[in-house]
PyMOL CGO cylinders between C-alpha atoms (Angstrom):
from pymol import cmd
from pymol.cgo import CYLINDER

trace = [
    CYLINDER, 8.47, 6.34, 13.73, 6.98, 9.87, 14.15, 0.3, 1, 1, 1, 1, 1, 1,
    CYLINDER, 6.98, 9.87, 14.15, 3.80, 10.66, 13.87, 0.3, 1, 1, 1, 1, 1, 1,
    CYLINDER, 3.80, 10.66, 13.87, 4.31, 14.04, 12.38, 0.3, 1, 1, 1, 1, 1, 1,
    CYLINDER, 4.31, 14.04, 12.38, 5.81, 12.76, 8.95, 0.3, 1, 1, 1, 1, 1, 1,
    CYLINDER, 5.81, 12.76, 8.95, 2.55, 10.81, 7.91, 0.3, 1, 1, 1, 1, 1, 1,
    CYLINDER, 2.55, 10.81, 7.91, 0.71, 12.86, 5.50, 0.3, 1, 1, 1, 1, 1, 1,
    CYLINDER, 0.71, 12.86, 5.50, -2.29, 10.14, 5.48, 0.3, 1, 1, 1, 1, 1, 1,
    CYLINDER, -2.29, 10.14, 5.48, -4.93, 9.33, 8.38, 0.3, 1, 1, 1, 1, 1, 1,
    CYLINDER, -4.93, 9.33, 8.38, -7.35, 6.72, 7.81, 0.3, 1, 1, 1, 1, 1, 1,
    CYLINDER, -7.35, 6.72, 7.81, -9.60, 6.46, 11.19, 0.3, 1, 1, 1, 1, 1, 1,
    CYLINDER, -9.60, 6.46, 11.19, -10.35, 3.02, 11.91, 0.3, 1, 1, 1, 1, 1, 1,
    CYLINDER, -10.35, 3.02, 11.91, -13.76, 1.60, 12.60, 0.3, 1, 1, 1, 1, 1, 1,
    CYLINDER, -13.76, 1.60, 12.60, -13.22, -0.96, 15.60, 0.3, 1, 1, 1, 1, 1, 1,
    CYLINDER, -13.22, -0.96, 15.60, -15.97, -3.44, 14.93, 0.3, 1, 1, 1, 1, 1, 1,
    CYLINDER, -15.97, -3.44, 14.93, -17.44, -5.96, 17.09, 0.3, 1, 1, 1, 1, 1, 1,
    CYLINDER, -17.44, -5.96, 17.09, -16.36, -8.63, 15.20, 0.3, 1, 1, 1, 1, 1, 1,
    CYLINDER, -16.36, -8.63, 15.20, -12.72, -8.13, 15.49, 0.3, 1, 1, 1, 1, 1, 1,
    CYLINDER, -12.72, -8.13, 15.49, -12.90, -8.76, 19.17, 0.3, 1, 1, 1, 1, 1, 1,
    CYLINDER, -12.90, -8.76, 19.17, -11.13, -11.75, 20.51, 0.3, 1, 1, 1, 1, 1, 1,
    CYLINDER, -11.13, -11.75, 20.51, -12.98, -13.67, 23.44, 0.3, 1, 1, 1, 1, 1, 1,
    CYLINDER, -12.98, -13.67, 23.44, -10.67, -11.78, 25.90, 0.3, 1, 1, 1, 1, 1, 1,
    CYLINDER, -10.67, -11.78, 25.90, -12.14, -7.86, 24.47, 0.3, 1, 1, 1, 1, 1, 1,
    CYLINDER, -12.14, -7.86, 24.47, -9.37, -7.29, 22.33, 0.3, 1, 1, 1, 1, 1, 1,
    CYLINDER, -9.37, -7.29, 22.33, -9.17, -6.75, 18.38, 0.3, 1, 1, 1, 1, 1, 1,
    CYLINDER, -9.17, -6.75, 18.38, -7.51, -10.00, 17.45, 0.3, 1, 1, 1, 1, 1, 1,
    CYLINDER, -7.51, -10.00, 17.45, -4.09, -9.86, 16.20, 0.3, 1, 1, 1, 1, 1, 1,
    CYLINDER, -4.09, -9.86, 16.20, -5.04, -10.59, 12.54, 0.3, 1, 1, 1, 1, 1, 1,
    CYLINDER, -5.04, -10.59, 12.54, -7.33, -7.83, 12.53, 0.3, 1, 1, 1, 1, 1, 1,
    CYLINDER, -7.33, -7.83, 12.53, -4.71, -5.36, 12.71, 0.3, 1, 1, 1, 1, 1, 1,
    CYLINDER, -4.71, -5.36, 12.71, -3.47, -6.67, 9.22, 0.3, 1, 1, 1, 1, 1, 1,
    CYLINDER, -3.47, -6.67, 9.22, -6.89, -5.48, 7.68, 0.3, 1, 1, 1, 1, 1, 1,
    CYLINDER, -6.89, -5.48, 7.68, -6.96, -2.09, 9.31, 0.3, 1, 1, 1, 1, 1, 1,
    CYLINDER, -6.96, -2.09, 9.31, -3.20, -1.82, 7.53, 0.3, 1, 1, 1, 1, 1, 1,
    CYLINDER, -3.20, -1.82, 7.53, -4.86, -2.78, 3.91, 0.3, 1, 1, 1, 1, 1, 1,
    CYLINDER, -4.86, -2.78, 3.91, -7.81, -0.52, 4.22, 0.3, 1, 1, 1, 1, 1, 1,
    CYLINDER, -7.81, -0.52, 4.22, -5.48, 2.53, 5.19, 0.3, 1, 1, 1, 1, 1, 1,
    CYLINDER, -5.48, 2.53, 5.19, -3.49, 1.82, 2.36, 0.3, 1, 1, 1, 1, 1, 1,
    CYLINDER, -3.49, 1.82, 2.36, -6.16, 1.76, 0.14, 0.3, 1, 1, 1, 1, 1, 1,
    CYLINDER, -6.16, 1.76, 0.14, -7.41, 5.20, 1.58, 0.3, 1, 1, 1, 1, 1, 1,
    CYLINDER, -7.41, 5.20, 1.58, -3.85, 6.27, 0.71, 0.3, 1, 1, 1, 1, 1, 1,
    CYLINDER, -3.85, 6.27, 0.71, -4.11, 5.21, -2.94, 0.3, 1, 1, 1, 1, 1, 1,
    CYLINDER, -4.11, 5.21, -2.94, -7.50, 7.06, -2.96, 0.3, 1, 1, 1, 1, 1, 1,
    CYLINDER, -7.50, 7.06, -2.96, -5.43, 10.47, -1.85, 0.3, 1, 1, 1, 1, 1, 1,
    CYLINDER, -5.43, 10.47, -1.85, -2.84, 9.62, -4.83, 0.3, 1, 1, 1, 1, 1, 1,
    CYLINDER, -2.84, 9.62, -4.83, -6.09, 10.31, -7.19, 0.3, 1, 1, 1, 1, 1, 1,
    CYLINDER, -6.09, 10.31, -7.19, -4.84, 14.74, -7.87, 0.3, 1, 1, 1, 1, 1, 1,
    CYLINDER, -4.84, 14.74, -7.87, -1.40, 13.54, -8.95, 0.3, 1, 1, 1, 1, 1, 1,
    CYLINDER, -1.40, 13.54, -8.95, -2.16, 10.12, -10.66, 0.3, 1, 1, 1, 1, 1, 1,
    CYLINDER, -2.16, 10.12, -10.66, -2.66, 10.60, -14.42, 0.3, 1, 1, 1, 1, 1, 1,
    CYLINDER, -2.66, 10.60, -14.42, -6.50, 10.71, -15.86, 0.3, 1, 1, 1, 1, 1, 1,
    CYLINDER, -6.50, 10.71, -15.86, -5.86, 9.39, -18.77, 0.3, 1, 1, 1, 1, 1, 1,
    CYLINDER, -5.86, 9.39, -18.77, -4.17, 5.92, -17.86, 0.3, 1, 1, 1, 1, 1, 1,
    CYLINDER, -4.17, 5.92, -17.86, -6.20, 3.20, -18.89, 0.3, 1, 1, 1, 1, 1, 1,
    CYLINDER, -6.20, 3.20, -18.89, -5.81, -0.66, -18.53, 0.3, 1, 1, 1, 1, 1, 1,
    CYLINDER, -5.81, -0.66, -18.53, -5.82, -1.49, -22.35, 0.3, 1, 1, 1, 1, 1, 1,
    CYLINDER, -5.82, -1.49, -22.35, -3.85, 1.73, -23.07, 0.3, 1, 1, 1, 1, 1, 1,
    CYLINDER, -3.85, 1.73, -23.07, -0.68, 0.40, -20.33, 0.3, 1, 1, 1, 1, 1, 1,
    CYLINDER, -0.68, 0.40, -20.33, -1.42, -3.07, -21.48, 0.3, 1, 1, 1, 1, 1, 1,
    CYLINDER, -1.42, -3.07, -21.48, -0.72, -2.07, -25.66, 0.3, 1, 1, 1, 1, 1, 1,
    CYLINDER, -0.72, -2.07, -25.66, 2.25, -0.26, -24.43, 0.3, 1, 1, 1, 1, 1, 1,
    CYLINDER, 2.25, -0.26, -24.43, 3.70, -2.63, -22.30, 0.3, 1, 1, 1, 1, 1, 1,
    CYLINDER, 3.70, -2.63, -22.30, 3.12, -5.88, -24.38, 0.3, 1, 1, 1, 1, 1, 1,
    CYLINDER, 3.12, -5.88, -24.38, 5.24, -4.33, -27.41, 0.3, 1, 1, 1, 1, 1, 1,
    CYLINDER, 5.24, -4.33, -27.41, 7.94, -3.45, -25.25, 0.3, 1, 1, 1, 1, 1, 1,
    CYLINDER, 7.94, -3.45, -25.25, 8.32, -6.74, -23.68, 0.3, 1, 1, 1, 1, 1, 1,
    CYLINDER, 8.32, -6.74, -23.68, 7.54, -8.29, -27.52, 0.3, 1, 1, 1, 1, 1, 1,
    CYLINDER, 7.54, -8.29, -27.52, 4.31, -10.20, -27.12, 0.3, 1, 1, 1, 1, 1, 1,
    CYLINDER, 4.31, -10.20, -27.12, 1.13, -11.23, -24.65, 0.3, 1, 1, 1, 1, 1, 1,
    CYLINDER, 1.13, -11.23, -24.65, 3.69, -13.34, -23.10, 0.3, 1, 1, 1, 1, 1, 1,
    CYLINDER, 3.69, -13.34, -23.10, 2.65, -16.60, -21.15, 0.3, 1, 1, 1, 1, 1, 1,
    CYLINDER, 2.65, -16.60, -21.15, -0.13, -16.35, -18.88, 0.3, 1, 1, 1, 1, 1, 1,
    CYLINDER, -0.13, -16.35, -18.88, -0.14, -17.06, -14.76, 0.3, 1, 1, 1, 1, 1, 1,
    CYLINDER, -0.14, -17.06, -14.76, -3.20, -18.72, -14.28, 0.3, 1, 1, 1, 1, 1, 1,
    CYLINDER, -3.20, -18.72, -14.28, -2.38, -18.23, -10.51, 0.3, 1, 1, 1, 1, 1, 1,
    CYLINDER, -2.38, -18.23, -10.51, -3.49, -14.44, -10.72, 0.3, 1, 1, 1, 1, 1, 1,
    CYLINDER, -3.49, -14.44, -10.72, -6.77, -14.45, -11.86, 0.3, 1, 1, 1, 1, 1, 1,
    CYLINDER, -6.77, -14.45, -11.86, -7.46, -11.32, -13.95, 0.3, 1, 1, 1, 1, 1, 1,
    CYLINDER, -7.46, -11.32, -13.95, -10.97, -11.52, -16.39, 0.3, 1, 1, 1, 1, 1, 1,
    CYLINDER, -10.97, -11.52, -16.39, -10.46, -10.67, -20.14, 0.3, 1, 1, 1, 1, 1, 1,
    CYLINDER, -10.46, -10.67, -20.14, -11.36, -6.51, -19.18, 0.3, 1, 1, 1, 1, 1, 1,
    CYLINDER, -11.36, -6.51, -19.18, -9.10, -6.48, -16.03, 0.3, 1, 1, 1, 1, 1, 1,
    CYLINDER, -9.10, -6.48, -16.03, -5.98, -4.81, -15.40, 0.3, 1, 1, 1, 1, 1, 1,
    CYLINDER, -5.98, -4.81, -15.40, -2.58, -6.63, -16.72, 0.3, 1, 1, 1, 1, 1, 1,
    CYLINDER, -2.58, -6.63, -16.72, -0.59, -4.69, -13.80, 0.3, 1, 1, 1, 1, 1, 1,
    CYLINDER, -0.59, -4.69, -13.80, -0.84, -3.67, -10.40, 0.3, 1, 1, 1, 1, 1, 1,
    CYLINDER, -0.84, -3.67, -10.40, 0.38, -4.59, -6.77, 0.3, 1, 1, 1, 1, 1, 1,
    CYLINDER, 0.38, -4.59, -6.77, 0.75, -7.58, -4.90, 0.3, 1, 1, 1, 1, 1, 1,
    CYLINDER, 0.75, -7.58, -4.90, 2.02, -7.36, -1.42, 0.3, 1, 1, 1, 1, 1, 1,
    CYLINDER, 2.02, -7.36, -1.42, 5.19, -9.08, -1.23, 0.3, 1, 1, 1, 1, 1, 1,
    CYLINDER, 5.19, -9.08, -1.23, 5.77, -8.43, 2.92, 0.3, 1, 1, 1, 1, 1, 1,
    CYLINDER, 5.77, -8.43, 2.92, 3.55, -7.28, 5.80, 0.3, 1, 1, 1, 1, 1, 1,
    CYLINDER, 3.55, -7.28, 5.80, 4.79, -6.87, 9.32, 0.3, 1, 1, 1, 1, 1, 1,
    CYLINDER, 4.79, -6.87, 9.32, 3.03, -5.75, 12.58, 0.3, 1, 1, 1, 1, 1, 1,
    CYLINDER, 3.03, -5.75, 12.58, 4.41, -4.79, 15.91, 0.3, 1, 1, 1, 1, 1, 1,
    CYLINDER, 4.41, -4.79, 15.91, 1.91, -4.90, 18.25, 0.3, 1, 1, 1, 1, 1, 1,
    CYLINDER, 1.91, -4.90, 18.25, 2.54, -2.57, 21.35, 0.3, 1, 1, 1, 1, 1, 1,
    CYLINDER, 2.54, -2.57, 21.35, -1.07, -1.64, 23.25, 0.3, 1, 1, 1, 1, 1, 1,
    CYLINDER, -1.07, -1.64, 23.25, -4.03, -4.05, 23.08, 0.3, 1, 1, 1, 1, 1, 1,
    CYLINDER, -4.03, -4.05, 23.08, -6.80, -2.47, 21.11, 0.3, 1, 1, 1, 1, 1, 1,
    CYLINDER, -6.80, -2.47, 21.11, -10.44, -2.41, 22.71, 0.3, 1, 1, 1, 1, 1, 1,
    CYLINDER, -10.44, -2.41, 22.71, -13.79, -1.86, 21.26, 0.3, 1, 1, 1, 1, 1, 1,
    CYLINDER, -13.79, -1.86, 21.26, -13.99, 1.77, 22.86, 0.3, 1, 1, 1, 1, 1, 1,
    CYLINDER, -13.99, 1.77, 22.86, -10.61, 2.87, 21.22, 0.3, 1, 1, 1, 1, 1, 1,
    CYLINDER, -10.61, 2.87, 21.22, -10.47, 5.68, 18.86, 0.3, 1, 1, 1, 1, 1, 1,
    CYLINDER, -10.47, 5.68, 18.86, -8.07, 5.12, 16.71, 0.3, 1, 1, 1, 1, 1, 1,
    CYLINDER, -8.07, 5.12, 16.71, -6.39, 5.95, 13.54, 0.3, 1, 1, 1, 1, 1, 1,
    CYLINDER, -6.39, 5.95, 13.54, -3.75, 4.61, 11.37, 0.3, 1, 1, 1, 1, 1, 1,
    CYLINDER, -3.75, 4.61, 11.37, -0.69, 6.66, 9.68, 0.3, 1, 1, 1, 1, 1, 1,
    CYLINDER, -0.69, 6.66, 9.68, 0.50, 5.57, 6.01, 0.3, 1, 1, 1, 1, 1, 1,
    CYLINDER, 0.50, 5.57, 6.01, 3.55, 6.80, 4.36, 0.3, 1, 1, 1, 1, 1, 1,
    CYLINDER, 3.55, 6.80, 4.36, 5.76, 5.61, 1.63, 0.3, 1, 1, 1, 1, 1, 1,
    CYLINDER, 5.76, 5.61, 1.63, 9.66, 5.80, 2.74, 0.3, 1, 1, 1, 1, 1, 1,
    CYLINDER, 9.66, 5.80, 2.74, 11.23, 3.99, 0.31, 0.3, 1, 1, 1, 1, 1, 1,
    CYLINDER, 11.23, 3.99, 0.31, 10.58, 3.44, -3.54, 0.3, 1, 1, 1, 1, 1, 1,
    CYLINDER, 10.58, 3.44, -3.54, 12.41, 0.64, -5.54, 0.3, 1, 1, 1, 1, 1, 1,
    CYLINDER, 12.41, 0.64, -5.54, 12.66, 0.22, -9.33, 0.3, 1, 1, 1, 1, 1, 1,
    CYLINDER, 12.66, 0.22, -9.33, 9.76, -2.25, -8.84, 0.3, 1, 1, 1, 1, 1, 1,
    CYLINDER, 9.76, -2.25, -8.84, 8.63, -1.92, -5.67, 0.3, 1, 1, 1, 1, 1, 1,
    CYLINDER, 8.63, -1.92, -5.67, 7.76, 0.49, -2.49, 0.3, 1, 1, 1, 1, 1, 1,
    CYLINDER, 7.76, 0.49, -2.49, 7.93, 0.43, 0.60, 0.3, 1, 1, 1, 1, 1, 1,
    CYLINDER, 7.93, 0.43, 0.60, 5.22, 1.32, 3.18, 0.3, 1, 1, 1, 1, 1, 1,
    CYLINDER, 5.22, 1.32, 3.18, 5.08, 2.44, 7.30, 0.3, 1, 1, 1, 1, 1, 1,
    CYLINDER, 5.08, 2.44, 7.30, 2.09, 2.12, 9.36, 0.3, 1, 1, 1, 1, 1, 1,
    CYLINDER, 2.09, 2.12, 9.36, 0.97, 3.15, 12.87, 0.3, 1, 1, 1, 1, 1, 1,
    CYLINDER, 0.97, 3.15, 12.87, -2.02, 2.36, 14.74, 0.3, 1, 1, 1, 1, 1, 1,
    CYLINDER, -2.02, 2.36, 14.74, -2.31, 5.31, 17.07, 0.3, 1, 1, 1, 1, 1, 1,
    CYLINDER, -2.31, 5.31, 17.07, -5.62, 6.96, 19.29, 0.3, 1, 1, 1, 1, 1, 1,
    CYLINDER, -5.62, 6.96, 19.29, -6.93, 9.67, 17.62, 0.3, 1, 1, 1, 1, 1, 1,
    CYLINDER, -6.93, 9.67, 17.62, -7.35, 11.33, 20.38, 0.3, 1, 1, 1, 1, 1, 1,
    CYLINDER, -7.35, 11.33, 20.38, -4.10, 10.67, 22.71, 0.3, 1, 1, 1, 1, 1, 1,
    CYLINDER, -4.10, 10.67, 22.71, -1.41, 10.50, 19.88, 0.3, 1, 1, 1, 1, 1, 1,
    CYLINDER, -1.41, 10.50, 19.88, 1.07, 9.55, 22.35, 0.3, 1, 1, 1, 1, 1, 1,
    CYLINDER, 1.07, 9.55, 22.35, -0.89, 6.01, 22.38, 0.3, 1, 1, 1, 1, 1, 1,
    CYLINDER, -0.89, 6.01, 22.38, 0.84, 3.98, 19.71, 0.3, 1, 1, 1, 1, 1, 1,
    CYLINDER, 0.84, 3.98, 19.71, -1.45, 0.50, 19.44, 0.3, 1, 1, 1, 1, 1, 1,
    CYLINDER, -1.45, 0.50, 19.44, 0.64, -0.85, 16.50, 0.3, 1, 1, 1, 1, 1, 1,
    CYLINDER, 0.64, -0.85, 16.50, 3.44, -0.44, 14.20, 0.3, 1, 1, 1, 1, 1, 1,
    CYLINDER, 3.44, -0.44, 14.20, 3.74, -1.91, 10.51, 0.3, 1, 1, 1, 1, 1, 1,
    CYLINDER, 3.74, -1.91, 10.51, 5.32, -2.39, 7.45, 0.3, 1, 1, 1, 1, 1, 1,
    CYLINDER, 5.32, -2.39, 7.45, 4.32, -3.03, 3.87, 0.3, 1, 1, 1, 1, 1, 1,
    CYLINDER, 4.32, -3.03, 3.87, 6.70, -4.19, 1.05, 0.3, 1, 1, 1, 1, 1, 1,
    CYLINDER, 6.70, -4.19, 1.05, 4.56, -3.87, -2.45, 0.3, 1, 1, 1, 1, 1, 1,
    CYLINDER, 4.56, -3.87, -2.45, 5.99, -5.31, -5.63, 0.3, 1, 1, 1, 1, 1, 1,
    CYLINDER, 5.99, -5.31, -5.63, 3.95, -3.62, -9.14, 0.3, 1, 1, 1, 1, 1, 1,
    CYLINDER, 3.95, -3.62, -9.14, 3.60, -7.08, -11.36, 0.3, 1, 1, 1, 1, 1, 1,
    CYLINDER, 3.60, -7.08, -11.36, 2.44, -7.60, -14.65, 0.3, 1, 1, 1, 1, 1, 1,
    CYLINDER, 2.44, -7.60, -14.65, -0.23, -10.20, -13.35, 0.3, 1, 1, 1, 1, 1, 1,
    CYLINDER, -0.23, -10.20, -13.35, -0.39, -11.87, -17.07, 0.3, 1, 1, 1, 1, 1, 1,
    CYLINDER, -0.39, -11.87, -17.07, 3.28, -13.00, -15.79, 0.3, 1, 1, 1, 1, 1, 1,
    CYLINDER, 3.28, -13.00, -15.79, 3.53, -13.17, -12.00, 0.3, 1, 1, 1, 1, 1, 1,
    CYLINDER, 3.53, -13.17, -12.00, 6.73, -11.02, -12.95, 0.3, 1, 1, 1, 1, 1, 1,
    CYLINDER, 6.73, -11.02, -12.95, 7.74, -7.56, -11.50, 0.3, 1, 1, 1, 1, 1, 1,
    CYLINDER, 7.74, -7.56, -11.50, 7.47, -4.66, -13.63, 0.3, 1, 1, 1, 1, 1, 1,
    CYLINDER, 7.47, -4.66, -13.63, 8.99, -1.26, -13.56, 0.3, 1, 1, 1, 1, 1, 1,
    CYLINDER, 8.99, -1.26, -13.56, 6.53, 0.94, -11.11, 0.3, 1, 1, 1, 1, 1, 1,
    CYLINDER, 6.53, 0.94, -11.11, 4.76, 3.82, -13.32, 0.3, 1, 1, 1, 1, 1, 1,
    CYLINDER, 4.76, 3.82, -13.32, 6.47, 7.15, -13.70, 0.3, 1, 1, 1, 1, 1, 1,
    CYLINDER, 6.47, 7.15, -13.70, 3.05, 8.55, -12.94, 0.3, 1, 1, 1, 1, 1, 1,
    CYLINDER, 3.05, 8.55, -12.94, 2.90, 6.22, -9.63, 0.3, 1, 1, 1, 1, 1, 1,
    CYLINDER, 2.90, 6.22, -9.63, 6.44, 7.21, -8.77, 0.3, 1, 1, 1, 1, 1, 1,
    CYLINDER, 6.44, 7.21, -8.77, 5.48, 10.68, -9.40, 0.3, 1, 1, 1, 1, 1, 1,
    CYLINDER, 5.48, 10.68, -9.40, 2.61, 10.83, -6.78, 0.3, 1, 1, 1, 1, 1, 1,
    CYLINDER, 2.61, 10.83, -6.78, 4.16, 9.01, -4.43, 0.3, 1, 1, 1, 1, 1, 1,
    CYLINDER, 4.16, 9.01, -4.43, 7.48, 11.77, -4.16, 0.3, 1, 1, 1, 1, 1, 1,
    CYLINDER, 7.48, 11.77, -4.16, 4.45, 14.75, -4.74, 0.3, 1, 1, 1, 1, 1, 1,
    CYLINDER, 4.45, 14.75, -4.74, 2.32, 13.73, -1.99, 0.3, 1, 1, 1, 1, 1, 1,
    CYLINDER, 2.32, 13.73, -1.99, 5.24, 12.94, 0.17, 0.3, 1, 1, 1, 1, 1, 1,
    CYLINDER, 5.24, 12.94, 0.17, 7.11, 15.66, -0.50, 0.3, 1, 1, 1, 1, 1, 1,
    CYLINDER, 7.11, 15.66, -0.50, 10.19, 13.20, -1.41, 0.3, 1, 1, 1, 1, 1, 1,
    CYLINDER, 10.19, 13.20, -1.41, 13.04, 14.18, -4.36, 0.3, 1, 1, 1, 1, 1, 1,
    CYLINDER, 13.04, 14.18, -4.36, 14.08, 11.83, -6.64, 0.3, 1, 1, 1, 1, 1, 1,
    CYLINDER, 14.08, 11.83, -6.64, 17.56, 11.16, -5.20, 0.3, 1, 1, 1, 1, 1, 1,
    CYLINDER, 17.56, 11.16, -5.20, 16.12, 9.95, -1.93, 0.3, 1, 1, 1, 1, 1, 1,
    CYLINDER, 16.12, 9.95, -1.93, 13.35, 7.82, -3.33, 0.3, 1, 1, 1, 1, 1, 1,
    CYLINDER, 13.35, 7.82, -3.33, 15.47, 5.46, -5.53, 0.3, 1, 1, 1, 1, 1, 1,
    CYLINDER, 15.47, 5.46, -5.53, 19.36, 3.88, -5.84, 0.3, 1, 1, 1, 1, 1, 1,
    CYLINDER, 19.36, 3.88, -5.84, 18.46, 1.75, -8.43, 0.3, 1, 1, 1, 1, 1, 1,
    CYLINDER, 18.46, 1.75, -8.43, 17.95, -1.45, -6.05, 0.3, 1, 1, 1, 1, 1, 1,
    CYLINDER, 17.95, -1.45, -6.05, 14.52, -3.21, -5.52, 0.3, 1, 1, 1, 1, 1, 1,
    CYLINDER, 14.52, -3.21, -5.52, 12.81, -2.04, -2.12, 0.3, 1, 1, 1, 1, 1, 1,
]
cmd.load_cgo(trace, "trace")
């Protein structure tokens, strides 16, 4: 992986409590630094997503095309004013290649390199902020978009799609090959 292809830097906070009894952030840890830099990267999506996408708007659209509410997964919780779609992480992998320490700076690199008809797929890398040739961590992040009424896959959004290639700087062509991530 190169660092120079990530568009997206989310610096991590290294917390006392993520220590290990030996100094180190515990292996587990490294999983939540990995979800909060993703969600920073949805949060830079927000110029190319579209405004005017709302919950009940998707979910009127959606349920006529697949002809009905359909049955419910009472696995994924959702209330009666909460989203019918979104992601669910289908695959997260770390390789772990320095030990992290409480006086670290570091930062971790998101990027989307591959987008399925349903799904995406995601690189990380724990680096220091400061010495970029220090790689801590390496990861990777399969995301499936689900109706969550179903449990089932669904189509990702154009708009989603969209922001993903945009913010990338990906074509089309490259992104997709009609297979599932």
């Amino acid at each position: 992986m190169s660092s120079e292809t990530y568009h997206c830097w989310y610096p991590v906070q290294i917390r006392f409590r993520d220590l290990d009894p030996l100094a180190h952030v515990n292996n587990t840890v490294y999983f939540v630094y990995l979800e909060e830099a993703r969600s920073f990267y949805f949060d830079q999506l927000r110029p190319w997503r579209h405004a005017d996408e709302t919950p009940a708007q998707a979910d009127k659209e959606d349920d006529a095309a697949e002809g009905g509410e359909g049955e419910h997964n009472p696995r994924i919780k959702t209330g009666p004013r909460g989203y019918h779609y979104g992601m669910l992480v289908k695959e997260n992998t770390c390789t772990y290649l320095l030990p992290l320490v409480r006086s670290d700076r570091a930062e971790v690199g998101v990027k989307v390199v591959k987008i399925g008809r349903t799904s995406f797929v995601m690189e990380h890398e724990i680096r220091d902020s400061t010495d970029h040739s220090r790689v801590f961590a390496t990861g990777r992040s399969v995301l499936v978009w689900c109706n969550y009424h179903t449990g089932r896959p669904h189509p990702l959004p154009d708009s989603l799609r969209a922001a993903f290639e945009q913010f990338e700087g990906l074509s089309s062509a490259a992104t997709t090959g009609g297979e599932q991530a």
